[in-house]
C-alpha positions as CSV (number, residue, x, y, z in Angstrom):
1,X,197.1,-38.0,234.6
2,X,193.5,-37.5,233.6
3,X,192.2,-33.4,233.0
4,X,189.3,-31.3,232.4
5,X,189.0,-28.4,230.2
6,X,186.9,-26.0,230.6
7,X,187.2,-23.0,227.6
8,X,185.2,-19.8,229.0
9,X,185.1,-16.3,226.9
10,X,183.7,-13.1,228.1
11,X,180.3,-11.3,227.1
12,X,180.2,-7.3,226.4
13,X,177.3,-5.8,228.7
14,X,174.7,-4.7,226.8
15,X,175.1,-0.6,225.4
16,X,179.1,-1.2,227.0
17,X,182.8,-1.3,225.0
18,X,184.5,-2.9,227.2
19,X,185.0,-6.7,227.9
20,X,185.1,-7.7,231.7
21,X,187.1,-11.0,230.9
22,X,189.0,-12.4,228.4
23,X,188.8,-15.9,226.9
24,X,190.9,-18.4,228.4
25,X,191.0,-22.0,229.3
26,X,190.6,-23.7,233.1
27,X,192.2,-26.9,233.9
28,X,191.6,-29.0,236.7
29,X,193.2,-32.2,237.5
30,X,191.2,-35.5,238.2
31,X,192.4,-37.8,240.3
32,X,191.4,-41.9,240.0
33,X,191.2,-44.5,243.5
34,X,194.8,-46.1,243.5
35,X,193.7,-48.6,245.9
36,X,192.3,-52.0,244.7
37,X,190.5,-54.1,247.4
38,X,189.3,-57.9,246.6
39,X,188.1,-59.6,249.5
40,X,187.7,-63.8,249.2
41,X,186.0,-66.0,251.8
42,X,185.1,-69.4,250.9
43,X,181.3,-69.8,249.3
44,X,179.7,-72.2,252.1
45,X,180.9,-73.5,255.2
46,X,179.1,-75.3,258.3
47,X,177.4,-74.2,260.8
48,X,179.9,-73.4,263.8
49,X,183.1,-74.3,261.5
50,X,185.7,-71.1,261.5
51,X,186.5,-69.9,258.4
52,X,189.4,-67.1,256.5
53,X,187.9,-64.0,255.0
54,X,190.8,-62.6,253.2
55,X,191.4,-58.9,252.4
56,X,194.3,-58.1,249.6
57,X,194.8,-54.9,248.9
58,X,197.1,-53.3,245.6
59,X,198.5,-49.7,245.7
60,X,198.3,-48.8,241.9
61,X,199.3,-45.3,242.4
62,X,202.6,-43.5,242.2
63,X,202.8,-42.8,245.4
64,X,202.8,-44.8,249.0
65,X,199.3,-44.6,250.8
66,X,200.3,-44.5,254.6
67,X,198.0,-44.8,257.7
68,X,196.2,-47.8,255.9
69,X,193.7,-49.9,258.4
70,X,190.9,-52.7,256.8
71,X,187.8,-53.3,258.6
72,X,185.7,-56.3,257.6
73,X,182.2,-56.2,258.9
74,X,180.0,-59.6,258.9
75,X,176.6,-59.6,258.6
76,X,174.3,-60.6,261.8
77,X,174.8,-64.3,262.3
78,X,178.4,-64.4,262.1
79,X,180.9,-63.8,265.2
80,X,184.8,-62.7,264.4
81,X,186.9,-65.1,266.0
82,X,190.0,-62.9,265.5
83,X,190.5,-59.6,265.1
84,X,188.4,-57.8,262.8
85,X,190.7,-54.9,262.1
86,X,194.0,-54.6,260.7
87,X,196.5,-52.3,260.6
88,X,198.1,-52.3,257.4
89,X,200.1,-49.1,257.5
90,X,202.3,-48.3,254.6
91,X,201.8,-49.6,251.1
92,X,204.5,-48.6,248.8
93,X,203.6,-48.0,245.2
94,X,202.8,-50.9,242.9
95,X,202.7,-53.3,246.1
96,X,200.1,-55.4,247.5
97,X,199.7,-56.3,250.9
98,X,197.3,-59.3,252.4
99,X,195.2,-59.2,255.8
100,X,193.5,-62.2,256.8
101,X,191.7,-63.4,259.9
C-alpha cells in the first residue's frame, strides 16, 4: 500500500531554550480506485436499430465493494430501450461483473 512521508523538526523561538516540538516523521496512507470500468457499444449503427451498450466492471481491490449501481447516460438523440440502471450490488475482490442493456 502506497504512503506519504512527511519528516517535520521543530524551530527554537527566537531569545528562547526550549524546543516546542521534536522531530518526528507523519505517515499517511494513500489509497488508489479499485474499480475498473470499460464500457463497449458498437461504433455505428442505423438510424432506429437498438443496439447493447455494455458496462464491465473489475474489483481490483482487496476487499468486496458493496451497494454497487451503473448508470449509463446517452447523449440527446438516443432513447434507452431498457433499463438504464443496474444494480450490481456486491463485487467480491478480484471479480468482474457485466451489465448490459
Amino acid at each position: 500500500m502506497p504512503a506519504v512521508s512527511v519528516i517535520y523538526s521543530a524551530q527554537r523561538p527566537p531569545g528562547e531554550n526550549r524546543v516546542l516540538a521534536a522531530e518526528g516523521t507523519v505517515s499517511a496512507t494513500v489509497r488508489v480506485n479499485p474499480l475498473v470500468l470499460t464500457v463497449s457499444a458498437p461504433q455505428q449503427v442505423l438510424i432506429h436499430q437498438a443496439f447493447k451498450v455494455e458496462a464491465r466492471l473489475r474489483n481490483q481491490g482487496e476487499t468486496k465493494i458493496t451497494n454497487l449501481v451503473v448508470t449509463i447516460y446517452v447523449p440527446p438523440g438516443l432513447t434507452v430501450v431498457t433499463r438504464a440502471e443496474r444494480n450490481i450490488g456486491t463485487l467480491p475482490s478480484q471479480k468482474e461483473k457485466t451489465s448490459g442493456g
